[in-house]
C-alpha positions, 0 to 999 in steps of 0.5 A: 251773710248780710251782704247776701241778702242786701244784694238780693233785696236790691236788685228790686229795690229802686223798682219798689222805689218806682212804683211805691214801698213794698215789705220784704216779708218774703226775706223775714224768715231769711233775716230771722235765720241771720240773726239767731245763734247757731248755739247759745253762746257761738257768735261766729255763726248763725243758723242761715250762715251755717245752713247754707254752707252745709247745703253747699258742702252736700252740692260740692261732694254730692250728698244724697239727700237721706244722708243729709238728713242722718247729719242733721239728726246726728247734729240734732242728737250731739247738741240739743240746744243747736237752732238748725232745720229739722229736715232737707226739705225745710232747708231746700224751702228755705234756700228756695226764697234765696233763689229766683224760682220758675213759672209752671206753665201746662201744655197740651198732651199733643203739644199745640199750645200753652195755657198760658196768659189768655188760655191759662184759665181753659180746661181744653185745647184752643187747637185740638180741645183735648183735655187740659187734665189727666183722666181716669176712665174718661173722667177728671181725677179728684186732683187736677193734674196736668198732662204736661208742664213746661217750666219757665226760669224768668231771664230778666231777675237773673241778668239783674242779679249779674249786676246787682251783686258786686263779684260779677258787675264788673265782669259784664263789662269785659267784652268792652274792656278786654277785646282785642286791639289787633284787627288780626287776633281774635279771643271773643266774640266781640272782636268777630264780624256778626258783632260789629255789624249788630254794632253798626245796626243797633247803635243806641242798644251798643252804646251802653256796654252793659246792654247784654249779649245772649247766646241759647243753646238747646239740646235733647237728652235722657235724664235716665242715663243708659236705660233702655227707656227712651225718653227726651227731655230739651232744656234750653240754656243761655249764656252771657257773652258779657263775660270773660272767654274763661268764665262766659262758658262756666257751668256756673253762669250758664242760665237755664231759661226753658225744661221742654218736657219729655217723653217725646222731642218736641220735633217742629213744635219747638216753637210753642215751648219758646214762646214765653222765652221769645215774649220776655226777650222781646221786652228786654229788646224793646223796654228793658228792665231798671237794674242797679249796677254795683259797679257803677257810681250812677245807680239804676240803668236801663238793660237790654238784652239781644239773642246773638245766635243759637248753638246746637247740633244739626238734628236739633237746627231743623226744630229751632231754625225751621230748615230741614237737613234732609234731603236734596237742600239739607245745608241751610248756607249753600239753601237752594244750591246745594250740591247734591245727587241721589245715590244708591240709599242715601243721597249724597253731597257732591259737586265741592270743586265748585268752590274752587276758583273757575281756572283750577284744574281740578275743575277738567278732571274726571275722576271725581264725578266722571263730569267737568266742573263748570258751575260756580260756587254756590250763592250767598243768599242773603238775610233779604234773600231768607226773608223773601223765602220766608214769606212764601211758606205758610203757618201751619197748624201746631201740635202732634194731633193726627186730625191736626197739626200731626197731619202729613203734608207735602211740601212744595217746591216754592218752600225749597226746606223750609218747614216753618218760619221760626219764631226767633223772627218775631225778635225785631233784630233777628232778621238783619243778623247773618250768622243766626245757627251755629254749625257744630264743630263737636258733632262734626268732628265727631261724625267725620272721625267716625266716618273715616276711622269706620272706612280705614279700619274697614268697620262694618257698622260705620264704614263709607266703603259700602257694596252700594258705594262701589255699585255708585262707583260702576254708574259714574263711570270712575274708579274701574279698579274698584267696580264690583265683578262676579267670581262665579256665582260670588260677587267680588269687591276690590280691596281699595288702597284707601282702607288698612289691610287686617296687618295694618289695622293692626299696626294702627290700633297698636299705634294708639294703645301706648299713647298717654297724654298729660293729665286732663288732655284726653281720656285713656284711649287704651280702653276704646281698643278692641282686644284684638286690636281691630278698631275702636269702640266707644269714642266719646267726642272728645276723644275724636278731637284728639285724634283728629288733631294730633294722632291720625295724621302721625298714625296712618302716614306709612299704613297707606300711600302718599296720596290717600295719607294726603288727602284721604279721598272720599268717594261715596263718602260725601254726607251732609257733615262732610259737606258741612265743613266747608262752612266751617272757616265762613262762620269762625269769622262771623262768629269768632272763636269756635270755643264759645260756639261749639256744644262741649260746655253745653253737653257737660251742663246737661250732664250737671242737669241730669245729676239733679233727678233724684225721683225717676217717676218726675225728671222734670220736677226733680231738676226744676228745684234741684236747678233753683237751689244749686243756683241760690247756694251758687250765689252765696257761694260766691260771698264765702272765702272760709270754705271751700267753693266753686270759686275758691276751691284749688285746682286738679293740680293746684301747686300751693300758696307761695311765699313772695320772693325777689329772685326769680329762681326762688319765684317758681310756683312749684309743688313737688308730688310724692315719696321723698327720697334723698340723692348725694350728687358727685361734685360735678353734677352740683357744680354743673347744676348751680351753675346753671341756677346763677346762670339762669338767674337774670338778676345776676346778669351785672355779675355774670358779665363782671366775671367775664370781663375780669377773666378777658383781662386776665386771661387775654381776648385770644383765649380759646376755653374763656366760657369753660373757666367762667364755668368753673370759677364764676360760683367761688367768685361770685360767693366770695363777692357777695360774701365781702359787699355783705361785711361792708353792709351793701343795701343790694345783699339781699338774704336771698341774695346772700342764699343763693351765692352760698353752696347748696346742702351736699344732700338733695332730695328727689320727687317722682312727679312735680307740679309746675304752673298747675300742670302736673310732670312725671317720667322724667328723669330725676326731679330735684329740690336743692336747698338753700340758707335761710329756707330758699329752694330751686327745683330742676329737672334732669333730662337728657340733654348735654354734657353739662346741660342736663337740669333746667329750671322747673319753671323753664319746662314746657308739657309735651307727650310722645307720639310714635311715628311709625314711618320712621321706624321704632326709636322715632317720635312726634312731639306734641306740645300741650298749653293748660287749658285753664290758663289764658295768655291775655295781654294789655296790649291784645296780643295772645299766643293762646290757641283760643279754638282749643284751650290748647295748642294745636300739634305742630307736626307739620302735613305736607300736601302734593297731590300730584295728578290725580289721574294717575292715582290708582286706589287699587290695594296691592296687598289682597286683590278682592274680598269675597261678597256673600251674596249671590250675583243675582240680587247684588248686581240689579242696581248696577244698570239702573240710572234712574237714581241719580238726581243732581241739584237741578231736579226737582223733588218733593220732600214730605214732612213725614221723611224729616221725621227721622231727623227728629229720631236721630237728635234722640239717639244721638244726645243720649250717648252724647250727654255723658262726653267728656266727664270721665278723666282718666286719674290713674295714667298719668304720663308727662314730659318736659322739654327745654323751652328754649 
């Protein structure tokens, strides 16, 4: 534990140096714990060593703190003399001094301001002159309490601590270090094109690689799980790009800067809670901090910090970056040009055959929109471009008081979407940066999943295919097979050929009930299957990648024709996330892999801040200390190698310590899993498996190719079945060699050498599942241990292959999972290959086959697109010709005359604050349910195959 705290004391310790001697009365308790004896007598551990690792093993397994206390009195009770804390809360203040704290600051009860630096001594608002204090009858209770406390974890002392202690200062160096030397492979953001352009801009700040790269992401969520109270909190969080691809994202060194406190969102006063964060990274801008570097000889270097972008969903984009995403202009990329129209409740995002080149000849046709595309693609509005729109809206008041900043306002024309000018542009650097707001692939993905599974599957809830959507179809002119018309005094709708008949939502929900993917791919999709299997319920993000990826498009191929399985056409399907993707592909090359872009890892952490609240009445309060402890014992975990950590602890499937070998076949990382049982193979099997164990053993190449050429002379070059004998022969000749260099005391005879030229033990023991490479294997058909002389052991597995090829070695196997193709019929299957998502294929020379926007490789069942002339098509289903509407023709068909609804992206509109209210509404809703995605793993289905990496 002394290394603990010498890193600690440093990180302030050539700053003391500076400005004069400073005591570290602070630590006196800490070192007093050090020094004392657990127990009379035990020298092995002191108290502070002991307390902080018994700390760390109730944040591991998540004790509760009364249990906590139980085992401190139970301690208490079975050694009296032990020198131990009486309570959790004395060892959580003790922890606390090894933690790095935060700053309480107040805010207003309408959020207008902070009363923080020059209000911090006023009792009311400088806005709205509410009060700062809770009252009791018009009257200030006994004890000032505020109404609402924001709390402040400090940037600076945590990005010293990343180079003040030795385990991670060199890490902050990677993004220099390791980034890619092939202009073509991208695996970090520092190989992606808003880097090097921040490089080119900002030479003095890139010519220190330790200057560090910040990336914030904010997000709302309910810190009460699925109760019915609606409450939203939004911490903000930082992570370092510095750091490795594989750890930058980590939970553990993501920083908790800013806890916006609930029970509301902070909606467009987003601003008045940042402004402490925005002031601290202006000084590390401009300043920096004098930070001692462990890993270099220099000692204390200046640290600068920048903010590279945001991360968040699109709901929460319009409170951090000031742009609405509603209306007219909701994409902030195409700004004022946005493609859009007014169609019957909503408006829709049209007009995309704009990004075609102008000769395309989709541009003539009329079955999209009923109009010939003539415009171009919409402009590129440059950072001058924003600027100069900027100016142009004025600073309004802040807060929620109805008198005040809470007044509705209209909007307009000249500020297009602009609500206000974000307070990210008082950073000196944050105006010349292209890629400031990351689109999130998760949300997109997750709505576009649902959008199309709810139009398949003719889901009632999330279905685009709407009446509205039909009555949109009759007004554009297109589409006539899919108009709506009256049956009597019934109103008919068309069944299109774009949605699954009942038999067919069938046949697709049967498809994806089987399905079970390796251990940690996915969740077990079987329990999002309705029980009559007639859609899917309940899909977690995560599970719409999945499908997306690698199920929907093997699924649906023989449920609908070639065209719609082609290209899945939208009609009235066009809402701003459809619209969205097409910015998709621009941003992955400004901003680099969509991994460390997306909310997945940022989602997760809000599911680790929510485990924190243990007093229900003070949320905020709970996951402000639980954060400062879990961050100091997280630091000292990082110095413990005799317990187990978050650092040390084994993998899922951890395949064990091997001992070292020389021979490859004996170098397997391999830990076979289950109940022992014991297998006698004929003679032939155990010949045809050694065979191929000293066959696949590239060390023996020089014997092998001896064997043949001994054979070649005495068996002739014309010889037909040369490999057949070699086959036979080579294990007796190789033996009896080996077996004669060894009497003559050859230094090449190896033990293991020796091993492997002897037969292996007539009886092999067979496992159920296997772990290879921490990637668990089952279902297979026999796993094998052969055993060796002298302790050596090869596991293979049997497959289904040949005649004689029938085992592979285990470390041969790559994971696949089986996909039924029902277009092919009931034996077919799609194979889909799986990469670990923990292991990453980083080269010296800045190659890599990883897939790095997935951790995992994407499926290769190949889509093949011909869309054929687009005129022809007819949408029209031939299985059920209408579906009857209950609705009388009298209200149903009122709108189907009225054009006065339809706008285009050349009207003009005025949009109030009041409808980008619902914004705000939705990014409530939607981080309640999206907080818990992806932290259940199905344990119990396992189900992985193996197949020849050859």
């Amino acid at each position: 534990m002394f290394d603990v705290l010498d890193d600690i004391i440093s990180e302030d310790a050539d700053e003391d140096a500076v400005g004069g001697p400073s005591s570290n009365d602070q630590y006196d308790d800490l070192f007093a714990a050090l020094r004392s004896e657990l127990y009379p007598g035990v020298s092995s551990f002191s108290s502070l060593n002991f307390l902080v690792k018994l700390m760390h093993l109730k944040v591991l397994n998540k004790w509760t703190n009364k249990s906590f206390d139980e085992l401190l009195k139970l301690l208490k009770l079975a050694f009296p003399k032990i020198d131990l804390v009486e309570s959790h809360y004395e060892a959580k203040k003790l922890m606390t001094k090894m933690g790095l704290g935060y700053s309480s600051i107040h805010v207003c009860k309408n959020d207008c301001a902070l009363f923080w630096k020059e209000n911090s001594l006023k009792d009311t608002c400088p806005v709205c002159s509410e009060s700062r204090w809770k009252l009791q009858s018009g009257k200030r209770s006994g004890k000032n309490v505020p109404h609402k406390v924001l709390r402040y974890f400090s940037v600076g002392p945590r990005l010293k601590r990343l180079f003040a202690t030795s385990k991670t200062a060199k890490l902050m160096r990677w993004h220099s270090t390791g980034k890619s030397k092939d202009n073509d492979v991208m695996r970090h953001p520092v190989d992606d094109k808003s880097w090097q352009e921040f490089d080119k801009r900002h030479p003095q700040f890139a010519g220190d690689v330790r200057n560090v790269r910040l990336g914030l992401a904010a997000d709302g969520f309910n810190p009460f799980g699925n109760m019915s109270l609606s409450y939203s909190m939004w911490p903000v969080v930082l992570t370092t790009y510095n750091l490795p691809p594989w750890i930058c994202m980590k939970a553990e060194y993501l920083m908790l800067s800013l806890l916006i406190p609930g029970p509301q969102s902070p909606g467009k006063d987003m601003d008045v809670f940042l402004r402490p964060l925005i002031d601290e990274l202006k000084e590390l801008w401009v300043h920096g901090l004098d930070t001692r570097d462990a890993a270099s000889e220099n000692g204390v270097f200046q640290m600068r910090a920048a903010l590279l972008w945001i991360v968040n969903d699109f709901p929460a984009r319009s409170s951090l970056s000031g742009w609405s995403g509603q209306g007219y202009r909701a994409c902030p990329t195409c700004n004022e040009d946005t493609p859009s129209m007014r169609v019957i409740g909503k408006t829709a995002y049209f007009g995309h055959r704009r990004f075609l080149p102008t000769n395309h000849h989709w541009r003539s046709n009329l079955q999209f929109d009923g109009r010939t595309e003539r415009k171009r693609p919409p402009r590129r509005f440059s950072t001058t471009d924003i600027l100069e729109q900027l100016r142009r809206v004025k600073t309004g008041i802040p807060g929620k008081h109805p008198n005040y900043g809470g007044v509705k306002r209209k909007r307009g024309d000249d500020k297009l979407n602009w609500r206000k000018k974000s307070i990210f542009y008082e950073l000196p650097y944050w105006a010349t940066i292209e890629l400031k707001h990351n689109l999130d692939v998760m949300h997109i993905e997750k709505n576009v999943c649902d959008s199309l599974l709810g139009t398949l599957l003719t889901d009632p809830h999330k279905s685009k295919d709407t009446d509205n959507a039909r009555r949109d179809l009759a007004k554009l002119g297109i589409r006539h097979e899919l108009h709506l018309f009256e049956d009597g005094n019934k109103l008919m709708k068309p069944a299109a050929d774009y949605t699954f008949s009942e038999a067919n939502r069938r046949k697709f929900c049967r498809f994806i009930r089987p399905v079970k993917f390796p251990d940690g791919f996915a969740s077990n999709l079987l329990k999002n299957v309705a029980q009559n299997d007639s859609r899917l319920l309940g899909l977690k993000s995560h599970d719409c990648h999945v499908i997306m990826q690698r199920l929907l498009p093997v699924g649906c191929r023989s449920l609908v024709n070639k065209n719609i399985w082609s290209t899945i056409v939208e009609l009235s399907f066009f809402d701003i996330m459809i619209h969205l993707m097409l910015h998709l592909p621009e941003e992955a090359i400004l901003g680099g892999p969509v991994h460390m872009r997306w909310m997945y890892p940022f989602e997760r952490y809000l599911k680790r801040l929510k485990d924190y609240v243990r007093n229900a009445a003070k949320p905020e309060g709970s996951i402000a200390e639980g954060y400062v402890v879990d961050e100091a014992l997280t630091f000292c975990s990082r110095y413990f190698d005799d317990v187990e950590t978050r650092f040390n602890r084994p993998d899922r499937n951890d395949d064990g310590i091997h001992p070292s070998r020389q021979l490859s076949v004996f170098k397997s990382q391999c830990k076979p899993l289950g109940k022992q049982s014991y297998v006698e193979l004929d003679n032939n099997d155990r010949d045809n498996a050694e065979f191929y164990i000293l066959n696949n053993s590239p060390e023996l190449e020089p014997y092998l190719n001896e064997h043949k050429q001994e054979l070649h002379v005495r068996l002739g070059e014309g010889c037909l079945n040369i490999n057949e004998v070699h086959r036979t022969e080579f294990a007796g000749w190789f033996f009896e060699k080996i077996y004669a260099m060894h009497r003559m005391q050859a230094p090449e005879v190896t033990t293991e050498l020796l091993s492997l030229s002897s037969k292996t033990n007539m009886v092999v023991s067979s496992y159920p599942a296997c772990i290879v490479n921490e990637m668990f294997y089952g279902q297979l058909q026999q796993i094998l241990d052969f055993s060796y002389l002298n302790g050596f052991s090869v596991v293979l597995f049997r497959c289904k292959w040949f005649k004689y090829d029938q085992f592979i070695l285990a470390s041969q196997a790559n994971q696949v999972f089986y996909v039924a193709d029902p277009s092919r019929g009931p034996n077919w299957r799609v194979v889909q290959h799986v990469k670990h998502r923990s292991i990453w294929d980083i080269t010296d020379d800045g190659l890599s086959d990883i897939d790095l926007l997935q951790h995992n490789s994407s499926s290769n069942f190949t889509l093949f697109v011909d869309l054929g002339n687009l005129q022809e098509i007819n949408l029209l289903r031939r299985d059920q010709d209408v579906i009857p509407i209950v609705q009388p023709v009298t209200n149903a068909s009122r709108p189907v005359t009225d054009d006065s609804s339809f706008l285009n992206d050349a009207d003009e509109v005025e949009l109030s604050d009041e409808e980008d209210e619902s914004v705000e509404e939705y990014a409530d809703e939607e981080t309640d349910a999206e907080t818990e995605i992806d932290t259940e793993e199905d344990d119990d289905d396992r189900s992985y195959h193996a197949s020849d990496s050859d």
